[in-house]
Short mmCIF file of the C-alpha atoms (twelve columns), coordinates in Angstrom:
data_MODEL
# 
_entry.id   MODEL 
# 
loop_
_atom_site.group_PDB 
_atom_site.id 
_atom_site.type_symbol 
_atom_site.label_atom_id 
_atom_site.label_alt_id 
_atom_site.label_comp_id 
_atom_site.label_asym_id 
_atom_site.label_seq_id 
_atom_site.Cartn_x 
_atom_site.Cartn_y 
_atom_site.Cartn_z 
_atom_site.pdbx_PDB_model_num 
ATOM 1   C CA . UNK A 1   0.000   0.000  0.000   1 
ATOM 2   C CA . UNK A 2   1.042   3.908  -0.515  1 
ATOM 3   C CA . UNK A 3   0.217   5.864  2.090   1 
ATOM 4   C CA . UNK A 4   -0.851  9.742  1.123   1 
ATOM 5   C CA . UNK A 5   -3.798  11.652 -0.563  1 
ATOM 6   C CA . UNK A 6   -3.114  12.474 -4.366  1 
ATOM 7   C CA . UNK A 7   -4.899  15.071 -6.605  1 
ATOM 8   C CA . UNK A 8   -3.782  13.597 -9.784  1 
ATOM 9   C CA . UNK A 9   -5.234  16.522 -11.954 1 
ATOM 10  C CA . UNK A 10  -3.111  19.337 -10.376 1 
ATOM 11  C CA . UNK A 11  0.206   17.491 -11.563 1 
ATOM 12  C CA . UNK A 12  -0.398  16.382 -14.733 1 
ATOM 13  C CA . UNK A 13  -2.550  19.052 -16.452 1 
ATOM 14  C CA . UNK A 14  -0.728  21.934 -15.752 1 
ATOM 15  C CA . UNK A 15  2.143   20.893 -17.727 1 
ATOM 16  C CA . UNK A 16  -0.494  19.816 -20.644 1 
ATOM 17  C CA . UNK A 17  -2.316  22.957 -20.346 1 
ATOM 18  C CA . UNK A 18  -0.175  25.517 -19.684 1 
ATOM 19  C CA . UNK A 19  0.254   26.774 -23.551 1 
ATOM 20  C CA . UNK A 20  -3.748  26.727 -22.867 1 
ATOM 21  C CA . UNK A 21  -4.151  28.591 -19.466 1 
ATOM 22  C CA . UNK A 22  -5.146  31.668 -20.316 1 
ATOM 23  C CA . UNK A 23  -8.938  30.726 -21.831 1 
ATOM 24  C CA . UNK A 24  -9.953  27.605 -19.900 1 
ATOM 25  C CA . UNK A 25  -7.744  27.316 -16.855 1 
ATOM 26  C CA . UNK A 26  -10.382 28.764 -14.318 1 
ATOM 27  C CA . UNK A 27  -10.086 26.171 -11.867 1 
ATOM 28  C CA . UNK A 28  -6.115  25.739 -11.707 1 
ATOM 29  C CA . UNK A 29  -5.102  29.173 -10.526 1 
ATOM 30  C CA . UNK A 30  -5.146  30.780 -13.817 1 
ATOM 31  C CA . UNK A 31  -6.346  34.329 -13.828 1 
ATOM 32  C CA . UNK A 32  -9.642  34.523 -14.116 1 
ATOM 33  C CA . UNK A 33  -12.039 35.972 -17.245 1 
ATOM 34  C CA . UNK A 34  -11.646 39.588 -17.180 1 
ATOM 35  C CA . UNK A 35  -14.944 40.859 -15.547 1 
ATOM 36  C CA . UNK A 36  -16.338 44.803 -15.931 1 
ATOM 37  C CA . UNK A 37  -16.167 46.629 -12.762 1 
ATOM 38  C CA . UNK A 38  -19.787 46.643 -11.519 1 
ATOM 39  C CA . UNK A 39  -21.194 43.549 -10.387 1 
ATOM 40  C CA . UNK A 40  -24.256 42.063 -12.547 1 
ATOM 41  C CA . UNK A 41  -27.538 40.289 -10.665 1 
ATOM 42  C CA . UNK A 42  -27.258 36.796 -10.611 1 
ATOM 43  C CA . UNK A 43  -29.843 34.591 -9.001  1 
ATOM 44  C CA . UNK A 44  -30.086 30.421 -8.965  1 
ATOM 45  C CA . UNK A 45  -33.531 28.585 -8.379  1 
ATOM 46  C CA . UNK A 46  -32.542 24.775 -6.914  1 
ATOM 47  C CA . UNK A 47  -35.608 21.527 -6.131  1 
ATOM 48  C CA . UNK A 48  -33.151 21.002 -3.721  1 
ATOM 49  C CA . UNK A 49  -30.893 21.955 -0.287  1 
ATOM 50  C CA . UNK A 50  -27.680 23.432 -1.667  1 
ATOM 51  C CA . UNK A 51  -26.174 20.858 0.613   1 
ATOM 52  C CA . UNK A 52  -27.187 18.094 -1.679  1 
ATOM 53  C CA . UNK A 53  -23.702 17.545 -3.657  1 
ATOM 54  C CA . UNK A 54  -25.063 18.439 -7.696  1 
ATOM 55  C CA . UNK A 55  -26.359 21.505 -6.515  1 
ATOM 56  C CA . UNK A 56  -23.429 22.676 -3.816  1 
ATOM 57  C CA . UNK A 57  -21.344 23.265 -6.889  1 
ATOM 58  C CA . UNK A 58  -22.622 25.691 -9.223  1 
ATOM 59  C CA . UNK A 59  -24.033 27.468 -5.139  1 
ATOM 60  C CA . UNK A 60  -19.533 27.277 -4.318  1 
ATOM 61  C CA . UNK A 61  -18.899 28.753 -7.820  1 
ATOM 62  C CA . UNK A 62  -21.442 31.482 -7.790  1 
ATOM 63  C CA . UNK A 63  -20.782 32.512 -3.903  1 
ATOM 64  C CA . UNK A 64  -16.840 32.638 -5.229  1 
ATOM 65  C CA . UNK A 65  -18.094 35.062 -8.240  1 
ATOM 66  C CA . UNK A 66  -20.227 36.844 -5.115  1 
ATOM 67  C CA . UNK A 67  -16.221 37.256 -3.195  1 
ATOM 68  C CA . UNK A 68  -14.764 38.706 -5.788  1 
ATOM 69  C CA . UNK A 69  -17.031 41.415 -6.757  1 
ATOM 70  C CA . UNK A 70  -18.301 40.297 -10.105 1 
ATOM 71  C CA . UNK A 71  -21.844 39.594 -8.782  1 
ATOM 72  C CA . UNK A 72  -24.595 40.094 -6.144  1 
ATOM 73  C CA . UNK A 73  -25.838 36.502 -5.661  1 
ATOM 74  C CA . UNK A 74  -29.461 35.379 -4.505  1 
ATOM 75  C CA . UNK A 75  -30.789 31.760 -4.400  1 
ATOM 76  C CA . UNK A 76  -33.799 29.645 -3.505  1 
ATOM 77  C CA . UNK A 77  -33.717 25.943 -2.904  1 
ATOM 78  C CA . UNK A 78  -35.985 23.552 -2.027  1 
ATOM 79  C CA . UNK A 79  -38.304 25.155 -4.966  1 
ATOM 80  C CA . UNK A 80  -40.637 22.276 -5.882  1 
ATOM 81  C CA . UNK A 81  -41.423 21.772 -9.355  1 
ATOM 82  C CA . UNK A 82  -44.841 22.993 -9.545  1 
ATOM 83  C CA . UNK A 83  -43.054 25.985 -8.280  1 
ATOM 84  C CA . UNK A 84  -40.137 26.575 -10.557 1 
ATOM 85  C CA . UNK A 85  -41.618 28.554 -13.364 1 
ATOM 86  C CA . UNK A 86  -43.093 31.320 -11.069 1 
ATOM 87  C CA . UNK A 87  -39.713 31.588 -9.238  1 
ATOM 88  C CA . UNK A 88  -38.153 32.080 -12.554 1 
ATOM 89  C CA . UNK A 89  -40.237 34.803 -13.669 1 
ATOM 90  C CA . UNK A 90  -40.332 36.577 -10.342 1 
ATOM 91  C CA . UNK A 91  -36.153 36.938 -10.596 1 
ATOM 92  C CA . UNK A 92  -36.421 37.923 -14.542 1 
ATOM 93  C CA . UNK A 93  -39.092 40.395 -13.236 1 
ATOM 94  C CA . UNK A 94  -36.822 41.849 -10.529 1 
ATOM 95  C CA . UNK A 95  -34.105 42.619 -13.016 1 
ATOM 96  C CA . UNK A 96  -31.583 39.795 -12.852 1 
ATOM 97  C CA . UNK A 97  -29.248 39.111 -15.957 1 
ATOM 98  C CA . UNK A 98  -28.330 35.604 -15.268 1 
ATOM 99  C CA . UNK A 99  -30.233 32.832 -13.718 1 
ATOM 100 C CA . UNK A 100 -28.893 29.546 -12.843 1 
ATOM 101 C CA . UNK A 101 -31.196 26.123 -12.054 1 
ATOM 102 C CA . UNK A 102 -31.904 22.560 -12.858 1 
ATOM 103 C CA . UNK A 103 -34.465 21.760 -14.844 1 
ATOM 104 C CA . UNK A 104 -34.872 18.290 -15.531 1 
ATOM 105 C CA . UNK A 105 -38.257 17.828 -14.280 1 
ATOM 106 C CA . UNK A 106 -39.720 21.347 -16.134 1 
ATOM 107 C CA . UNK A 107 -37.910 21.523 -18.875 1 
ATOM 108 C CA . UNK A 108 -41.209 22.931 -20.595 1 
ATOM 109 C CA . UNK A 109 -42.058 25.909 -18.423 1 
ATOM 110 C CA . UNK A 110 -38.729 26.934 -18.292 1 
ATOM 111 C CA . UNK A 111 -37.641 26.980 -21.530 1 
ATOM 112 C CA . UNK A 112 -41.089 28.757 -21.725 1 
ATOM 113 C CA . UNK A 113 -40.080 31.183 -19.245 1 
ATOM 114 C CA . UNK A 114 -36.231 32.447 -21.396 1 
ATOM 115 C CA . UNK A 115 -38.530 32.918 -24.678 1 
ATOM 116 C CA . UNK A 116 -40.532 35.665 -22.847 1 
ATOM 117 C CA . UNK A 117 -37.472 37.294 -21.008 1 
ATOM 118 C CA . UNK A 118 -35.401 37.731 -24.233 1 
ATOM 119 C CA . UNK A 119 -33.012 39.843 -22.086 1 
ATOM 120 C CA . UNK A 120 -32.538 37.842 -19.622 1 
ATOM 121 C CA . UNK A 121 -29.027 35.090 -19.879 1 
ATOM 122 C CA . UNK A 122 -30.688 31.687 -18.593 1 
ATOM 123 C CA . UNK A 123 -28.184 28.779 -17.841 1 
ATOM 124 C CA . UNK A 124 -29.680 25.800 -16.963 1 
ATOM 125 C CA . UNK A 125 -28.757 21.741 -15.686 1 
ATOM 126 C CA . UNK A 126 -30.488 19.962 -18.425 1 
ATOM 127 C CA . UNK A 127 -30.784 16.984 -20.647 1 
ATOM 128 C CA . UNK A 128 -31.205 18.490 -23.782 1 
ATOM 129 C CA . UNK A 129 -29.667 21.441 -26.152 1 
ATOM 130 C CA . UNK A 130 -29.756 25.139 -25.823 1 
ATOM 131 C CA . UNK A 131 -32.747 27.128 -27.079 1 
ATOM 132 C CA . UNK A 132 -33.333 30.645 -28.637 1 
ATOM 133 C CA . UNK A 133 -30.657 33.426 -28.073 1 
ATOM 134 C CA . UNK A 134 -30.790 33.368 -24.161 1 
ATOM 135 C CA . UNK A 135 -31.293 29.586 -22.948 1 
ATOM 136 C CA . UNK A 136 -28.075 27.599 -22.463 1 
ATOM 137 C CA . UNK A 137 -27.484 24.218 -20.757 1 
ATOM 138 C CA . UNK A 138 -25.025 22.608 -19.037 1 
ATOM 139 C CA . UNK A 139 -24.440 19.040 -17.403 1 
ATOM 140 C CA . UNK A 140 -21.662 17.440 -14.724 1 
ATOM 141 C CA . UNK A 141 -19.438 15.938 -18.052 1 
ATOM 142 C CA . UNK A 142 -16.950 14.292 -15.231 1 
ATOM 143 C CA . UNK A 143 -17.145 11.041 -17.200 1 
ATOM 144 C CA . UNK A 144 -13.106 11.287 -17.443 1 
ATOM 145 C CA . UNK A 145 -12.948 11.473 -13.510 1 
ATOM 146 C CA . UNK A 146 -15.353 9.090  -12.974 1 
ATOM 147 C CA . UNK A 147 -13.466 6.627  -15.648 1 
ATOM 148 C CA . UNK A 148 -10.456 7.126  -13.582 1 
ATOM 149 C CA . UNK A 149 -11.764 6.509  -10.056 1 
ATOM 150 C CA . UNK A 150 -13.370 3.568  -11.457 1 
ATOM 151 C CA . UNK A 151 -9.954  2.123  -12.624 1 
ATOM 152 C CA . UNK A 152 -8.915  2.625  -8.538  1 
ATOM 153 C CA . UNK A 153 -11.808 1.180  -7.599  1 
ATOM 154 C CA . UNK A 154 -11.124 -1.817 -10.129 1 
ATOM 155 C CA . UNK A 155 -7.774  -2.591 -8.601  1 
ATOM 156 C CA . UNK A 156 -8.969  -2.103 -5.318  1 
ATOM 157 C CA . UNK A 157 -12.182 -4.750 -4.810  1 
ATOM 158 C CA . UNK A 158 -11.327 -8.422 -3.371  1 
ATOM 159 C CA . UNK A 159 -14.502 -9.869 -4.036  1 
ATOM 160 C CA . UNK A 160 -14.733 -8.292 -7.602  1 
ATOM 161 C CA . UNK A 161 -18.104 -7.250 -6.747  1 
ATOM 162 C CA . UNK A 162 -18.984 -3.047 -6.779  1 
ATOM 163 C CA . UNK A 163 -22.063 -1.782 -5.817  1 
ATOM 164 C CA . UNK A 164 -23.852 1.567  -7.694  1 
ATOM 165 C CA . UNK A 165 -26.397 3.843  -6.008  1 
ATOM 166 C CA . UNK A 166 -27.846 6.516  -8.414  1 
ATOM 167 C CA . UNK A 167 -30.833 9.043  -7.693  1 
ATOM 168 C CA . UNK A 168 -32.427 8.937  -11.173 1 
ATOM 169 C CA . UNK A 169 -31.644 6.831  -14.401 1 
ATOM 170 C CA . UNK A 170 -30.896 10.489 -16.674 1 
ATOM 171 C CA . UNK A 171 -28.071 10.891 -18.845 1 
ATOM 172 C CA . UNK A 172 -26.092 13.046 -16.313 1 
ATOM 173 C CA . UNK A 173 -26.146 10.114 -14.125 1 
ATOM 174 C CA . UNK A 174 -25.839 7.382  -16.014 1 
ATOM 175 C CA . UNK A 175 -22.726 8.394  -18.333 1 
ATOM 176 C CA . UNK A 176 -20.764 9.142  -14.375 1 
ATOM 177 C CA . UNK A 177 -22.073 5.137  -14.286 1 
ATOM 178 C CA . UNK A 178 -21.136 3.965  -17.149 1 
ATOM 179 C CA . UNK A 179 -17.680 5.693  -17.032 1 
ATOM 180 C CA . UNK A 180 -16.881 4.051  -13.974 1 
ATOM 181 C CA . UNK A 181 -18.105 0.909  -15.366 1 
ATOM 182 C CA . UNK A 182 -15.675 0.962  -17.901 1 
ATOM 183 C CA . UNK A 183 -12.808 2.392  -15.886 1 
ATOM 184 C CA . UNK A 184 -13.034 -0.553 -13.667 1 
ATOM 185 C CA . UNK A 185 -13.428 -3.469 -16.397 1 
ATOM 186 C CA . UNK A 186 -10.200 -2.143 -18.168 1 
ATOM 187 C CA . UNK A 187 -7.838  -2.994 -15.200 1 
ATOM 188 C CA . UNK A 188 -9.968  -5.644 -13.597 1 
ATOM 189 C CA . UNK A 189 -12.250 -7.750 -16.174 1 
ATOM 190 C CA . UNK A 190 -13.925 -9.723 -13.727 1 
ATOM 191 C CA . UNK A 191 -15.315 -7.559 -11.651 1 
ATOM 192 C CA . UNK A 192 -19.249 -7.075 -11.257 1 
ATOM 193 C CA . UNK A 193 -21.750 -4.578 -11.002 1 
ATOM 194 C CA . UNK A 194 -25.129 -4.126 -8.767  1 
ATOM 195 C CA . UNK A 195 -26.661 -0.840 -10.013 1 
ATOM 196 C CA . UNK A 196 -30.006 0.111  -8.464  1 
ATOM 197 C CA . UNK A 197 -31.849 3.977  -8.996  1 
ATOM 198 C CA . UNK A 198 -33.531 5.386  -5.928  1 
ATOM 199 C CA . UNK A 199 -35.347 7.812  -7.592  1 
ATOM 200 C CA . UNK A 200 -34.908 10.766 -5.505  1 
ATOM 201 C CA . UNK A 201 -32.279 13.494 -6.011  1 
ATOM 202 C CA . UNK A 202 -32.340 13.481 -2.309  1 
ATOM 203 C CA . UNK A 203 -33.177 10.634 0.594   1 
ATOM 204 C CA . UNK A 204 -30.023 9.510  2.679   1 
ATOM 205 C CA . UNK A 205 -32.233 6.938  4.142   1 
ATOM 206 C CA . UNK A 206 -33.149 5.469  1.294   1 
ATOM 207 C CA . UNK A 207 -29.876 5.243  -0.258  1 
ATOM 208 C CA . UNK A 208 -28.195 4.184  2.534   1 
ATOM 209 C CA . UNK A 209 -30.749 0.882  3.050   1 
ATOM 210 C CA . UNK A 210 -30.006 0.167  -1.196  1 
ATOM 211 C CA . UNK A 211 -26.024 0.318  -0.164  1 
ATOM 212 C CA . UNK A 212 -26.764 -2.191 2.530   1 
ATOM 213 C CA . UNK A 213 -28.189 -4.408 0.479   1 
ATOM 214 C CA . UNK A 214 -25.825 -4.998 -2.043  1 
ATOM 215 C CA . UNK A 215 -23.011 -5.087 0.832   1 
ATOM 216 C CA . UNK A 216 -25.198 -7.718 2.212   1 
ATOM 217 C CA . UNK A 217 -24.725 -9.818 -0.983  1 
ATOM 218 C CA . UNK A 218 -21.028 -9.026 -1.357  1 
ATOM 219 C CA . UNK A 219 -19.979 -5.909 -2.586  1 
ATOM 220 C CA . UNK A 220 -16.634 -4.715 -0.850  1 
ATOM 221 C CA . UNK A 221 -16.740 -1.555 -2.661  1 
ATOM 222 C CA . UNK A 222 -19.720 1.359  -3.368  1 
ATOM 223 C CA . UNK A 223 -20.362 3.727  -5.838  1 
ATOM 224 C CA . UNK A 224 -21.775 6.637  -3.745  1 
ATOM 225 C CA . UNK A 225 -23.501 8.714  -6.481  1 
ATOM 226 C CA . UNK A 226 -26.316 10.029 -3.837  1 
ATOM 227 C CA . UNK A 227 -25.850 11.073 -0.010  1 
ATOM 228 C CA . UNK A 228 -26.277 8.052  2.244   1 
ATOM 229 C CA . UNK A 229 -24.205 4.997  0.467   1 
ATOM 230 C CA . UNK A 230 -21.297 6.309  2.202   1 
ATOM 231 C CA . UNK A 231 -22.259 6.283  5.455   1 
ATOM 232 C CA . UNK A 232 -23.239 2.565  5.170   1 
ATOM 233 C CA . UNK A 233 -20.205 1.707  3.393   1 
ATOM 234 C CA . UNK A 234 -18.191 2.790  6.678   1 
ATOM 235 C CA . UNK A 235 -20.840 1.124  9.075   1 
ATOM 236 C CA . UNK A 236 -19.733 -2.095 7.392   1 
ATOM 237 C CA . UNK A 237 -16.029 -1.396 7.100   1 
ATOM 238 C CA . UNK A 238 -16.015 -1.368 2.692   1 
ATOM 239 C CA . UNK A 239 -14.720 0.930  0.807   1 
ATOM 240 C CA . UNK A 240 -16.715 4.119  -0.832  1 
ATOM 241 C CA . UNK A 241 -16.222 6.074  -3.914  1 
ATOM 242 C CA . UNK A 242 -16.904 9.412  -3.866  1 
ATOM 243 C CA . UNK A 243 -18.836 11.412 -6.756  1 
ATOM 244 C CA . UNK A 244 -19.061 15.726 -7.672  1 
ATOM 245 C CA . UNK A 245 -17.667 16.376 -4.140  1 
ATOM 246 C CA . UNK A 246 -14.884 15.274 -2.076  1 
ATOM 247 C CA . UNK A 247 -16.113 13.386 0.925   1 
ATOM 248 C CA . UNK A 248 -13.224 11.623 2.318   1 
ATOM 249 C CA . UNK A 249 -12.411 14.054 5.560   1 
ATOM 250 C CA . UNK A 250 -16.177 12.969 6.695   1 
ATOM 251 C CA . UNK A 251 -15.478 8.821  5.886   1 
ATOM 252 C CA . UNK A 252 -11.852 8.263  7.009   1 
ATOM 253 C CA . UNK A 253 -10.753 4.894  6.151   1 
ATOM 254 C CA . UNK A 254 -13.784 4.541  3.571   1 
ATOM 255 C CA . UNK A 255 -13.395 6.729  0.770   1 
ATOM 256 C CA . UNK A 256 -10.740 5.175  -1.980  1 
ATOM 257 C CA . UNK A 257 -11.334 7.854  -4.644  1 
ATOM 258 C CA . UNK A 258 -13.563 10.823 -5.951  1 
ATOM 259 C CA . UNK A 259 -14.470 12.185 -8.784  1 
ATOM 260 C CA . UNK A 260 -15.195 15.521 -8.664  1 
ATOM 261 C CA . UNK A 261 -16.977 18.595 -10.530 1 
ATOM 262 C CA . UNK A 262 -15.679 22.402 -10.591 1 
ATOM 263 C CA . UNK A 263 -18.429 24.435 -11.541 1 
ATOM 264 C CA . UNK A 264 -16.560 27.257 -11.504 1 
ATOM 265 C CA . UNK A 265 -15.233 27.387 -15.387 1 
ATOM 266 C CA . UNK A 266 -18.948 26.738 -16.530 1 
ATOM 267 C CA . UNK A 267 -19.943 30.147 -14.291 1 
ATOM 268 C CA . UNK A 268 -16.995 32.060 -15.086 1 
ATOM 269 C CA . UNK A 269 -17.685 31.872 -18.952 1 
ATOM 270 C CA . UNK A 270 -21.243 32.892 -18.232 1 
ATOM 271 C CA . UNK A 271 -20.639 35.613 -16.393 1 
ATOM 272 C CA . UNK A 272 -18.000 36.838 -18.723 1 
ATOM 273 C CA . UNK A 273 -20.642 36.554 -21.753 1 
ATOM 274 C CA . UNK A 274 -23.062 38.329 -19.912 1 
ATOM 275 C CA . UNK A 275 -20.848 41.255 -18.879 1 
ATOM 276 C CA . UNK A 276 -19.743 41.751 -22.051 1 
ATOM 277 C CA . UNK A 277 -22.921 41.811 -23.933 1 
ATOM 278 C CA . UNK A 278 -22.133 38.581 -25.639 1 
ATOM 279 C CA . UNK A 279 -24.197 35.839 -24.007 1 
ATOM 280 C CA . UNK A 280 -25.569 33.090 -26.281 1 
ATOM 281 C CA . UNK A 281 -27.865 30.024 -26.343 1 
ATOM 282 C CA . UNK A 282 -24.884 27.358 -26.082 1 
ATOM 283 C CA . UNK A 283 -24.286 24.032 -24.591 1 
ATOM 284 C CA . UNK A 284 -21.306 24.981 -21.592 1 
ATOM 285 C CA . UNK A 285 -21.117 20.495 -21.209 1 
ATOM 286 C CA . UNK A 286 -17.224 21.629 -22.773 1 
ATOM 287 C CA . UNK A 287 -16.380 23.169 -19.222 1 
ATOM 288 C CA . UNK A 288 -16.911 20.304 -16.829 1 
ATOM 289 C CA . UNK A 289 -14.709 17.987 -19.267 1 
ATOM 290 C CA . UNK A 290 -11.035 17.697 -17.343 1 
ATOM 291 C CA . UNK A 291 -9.086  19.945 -20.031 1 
ATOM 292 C CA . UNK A 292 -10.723 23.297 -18.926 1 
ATOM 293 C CA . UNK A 293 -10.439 22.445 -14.989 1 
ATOM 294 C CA . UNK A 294 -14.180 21.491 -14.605 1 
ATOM 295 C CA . UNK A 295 -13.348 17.804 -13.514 1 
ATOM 296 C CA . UNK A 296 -10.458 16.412 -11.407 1 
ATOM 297 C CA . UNK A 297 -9.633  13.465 -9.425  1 
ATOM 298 C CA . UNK A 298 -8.488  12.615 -5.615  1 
ATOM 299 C CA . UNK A 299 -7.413  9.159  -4.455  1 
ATOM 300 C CA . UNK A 300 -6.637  7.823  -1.581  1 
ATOM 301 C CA . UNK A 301 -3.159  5.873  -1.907  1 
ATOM 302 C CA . UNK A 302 -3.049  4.527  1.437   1 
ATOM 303 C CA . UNK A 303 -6.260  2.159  0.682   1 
ATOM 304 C CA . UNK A 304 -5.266  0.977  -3.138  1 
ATOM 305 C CA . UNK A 305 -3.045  -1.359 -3.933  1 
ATOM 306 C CA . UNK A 306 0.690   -0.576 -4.672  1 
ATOM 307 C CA . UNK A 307 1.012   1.320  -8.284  1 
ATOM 308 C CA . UNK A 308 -2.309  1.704  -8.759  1 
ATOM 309 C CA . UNK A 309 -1.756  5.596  -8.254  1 
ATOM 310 C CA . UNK A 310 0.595   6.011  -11.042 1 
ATOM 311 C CA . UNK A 311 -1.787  3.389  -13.561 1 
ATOM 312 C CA . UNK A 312 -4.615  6.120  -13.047 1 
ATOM 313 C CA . UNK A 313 -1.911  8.933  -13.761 1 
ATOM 314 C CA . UNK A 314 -0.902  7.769  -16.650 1 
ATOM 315 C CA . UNK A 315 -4.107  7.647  -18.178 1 
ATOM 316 C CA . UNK A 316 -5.119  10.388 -17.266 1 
ATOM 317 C CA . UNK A 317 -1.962  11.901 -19.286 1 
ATOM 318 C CA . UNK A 318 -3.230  10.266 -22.338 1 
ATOM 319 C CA . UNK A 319 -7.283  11.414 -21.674 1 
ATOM 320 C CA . UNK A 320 -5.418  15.178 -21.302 1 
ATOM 321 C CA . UNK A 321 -3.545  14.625 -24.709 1 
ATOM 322 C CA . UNK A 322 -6.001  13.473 -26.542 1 
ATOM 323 C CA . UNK A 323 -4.269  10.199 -27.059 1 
ATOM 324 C CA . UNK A 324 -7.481  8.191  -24.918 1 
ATOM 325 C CA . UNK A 325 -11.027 9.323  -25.227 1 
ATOM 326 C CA . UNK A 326 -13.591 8.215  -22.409 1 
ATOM 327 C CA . UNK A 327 -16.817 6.979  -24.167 1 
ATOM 328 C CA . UNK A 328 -20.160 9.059  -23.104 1 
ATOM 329 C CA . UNK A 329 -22.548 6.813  -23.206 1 
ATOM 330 C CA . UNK A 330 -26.180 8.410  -21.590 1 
ATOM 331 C CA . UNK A 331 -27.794 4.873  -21.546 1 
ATOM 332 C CA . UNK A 332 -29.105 3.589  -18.033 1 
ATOM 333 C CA . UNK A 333 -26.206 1.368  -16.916 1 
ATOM 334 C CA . UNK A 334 -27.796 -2.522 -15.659 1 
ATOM 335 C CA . UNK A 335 -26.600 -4.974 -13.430 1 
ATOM 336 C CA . UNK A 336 -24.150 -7.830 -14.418 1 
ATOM 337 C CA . UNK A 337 -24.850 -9.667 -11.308 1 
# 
């Protein structure tokens, strides 16, 4: 074993990146997009608490914009669908230029909502494209971390069987899934899978009880995707893999690996656009990719097996040069056991 914590992407892609810093750094210390001196209104609608890991990082990113001057930042969470479209309009009525959300479950009204506030920048979590001048869309695109981690988490199973906890089968979960899937099989081709959806963006309980079950039958390693496998990962003494945010100071001992999403290229852009008068209907997907800073990974060295560290590096060398390509496939992952 290698004892030691290692954040893989600060290495290796500043050397690839560096002739490259000055547009899509963001998240590595680069300076950031050149912003106009007055702050513009930026407000974020979420379905859920901005403690709930999707949502916690476009809330960091935006509260980061918020400390540096380049916006005045309001939010509401816990906005039920039902709810979302009058929350929109009631922050395009009160003047803000950008609004951030999710809006997989009202796609409809909201896309409804950008067509009548032409002059109003709208970037929303979605499934699908961009629409009209003003409505853009982004997704968590951290299949390459998630590829990675699942290579770790590969090497690291005894019984070759990994357990997957998702909220909902959508294409922003299931290409994480399916990354990892594939990450693992290429160093380890006989491990197995146990992937079950909870359908709820949000219920520890509930994910927590699915984890058990799949320890219960043998897994010795879980994909946490939602809040609540972790915990029962470390109740049983198995090992955990993290996903968006880095969990590991809250599971010692249980967390191998993360991969994790950096919202803050995705709002940087935006608010750059906006400032300058040059916002567009586009898909910002490009920004949580690896290459711009929007996805890294963190392993745990001290609970993988020797070299295992240095596999994942080197791929991730080749996924930053272009020479390996991690598939996106947006089709609900199944079970092979």
């Amino acid at each position: 074993m290698k004892s030691g914590t290692f954040h893989l992407s600060r290495r290796a892609m500043l050397s690839a990146m560096a002739a490259a810093a000055a547009v899509v750094s963001f998240g590595l210390g680069a300076p950031a997009p050149v912003m106009a001196a007055d702050p513009i209104k930026v407000s974020a609608i979420y379905t859920v608490p901005v403690e709930q890991q999707w949502v916690s990082r476009i809330h960091k990113a935006l509260n980061a914009a918020q400390e540096r001057g380049d916006i005045t930042y309001e939010f509401s969470e816990n906005v039920a669908n039902t709810d979302y479209e009058r929350v929109m309009r009631e922050y395009a009525e009160n003047g803000s230029a950008l609004i951030l959300g999710e809006v997989f479950g009202v796609e409809r009204a909201a896309r409804k909502v950008a067509a009548d506030y032409p002059e109003t920048a709208f970037l929303m979590g979605s499934s699908f494209g961009p629409e009209g001048d003003n409505f853009s869309v982004f997704d968590n695109y951290i299949h390459e971390p998630s590829y990675l981690v699942g290579m770790a988490a590969g090497k690291a199973t005894k019984s070759n069987k990994i357990g997957m906890v998702g909220g909902f089968a959508i294409p922003e979960v299931n290409r994480l899934m399916n990354a990892f899937m594939e990450g693992a099989k290429s160093v380890n081709p006989d491990v197995e899978f146990t992937v079950t959806f909870i359908n709820s963006w949000y219920d520890p309980p509930k994910a927590k009880e699915a984890a058990f079950a799949m320890i219960d039958k043998g897994a010795d390693v879980m994909y946490a995707e939602r809040f609540g496998v972790s915990d029962a990962a470390k109740e049983r003494g198995v090992l955990a893999v993290g996903n968006v945010i880095d969990t590991a100071a809250d599971y010692p001992g249980t967390i191998l690996g993360s991969a994790l999403w950096h919202m803050e290229p995705t709002v940087d852009h935006a608010i750059a656009a906006v400032k300058a008068g040059e916002f567009k209907a586009e898909d910002y997907g490009k920004f949580s990719y690896m290459a711009p800073g929007g996805g890294t990974v963190v392993l745990d060295g001290a609970l993988l097996p020797d070299g295992t560290v240095a596999e994942v590096e080197a791929k991730q060398a080749e996924i930053l040069d272009g020479s390996f390509t991690v598939n996106v496939n947006d089709e609900e992952p199944k079970s092979s056991m």
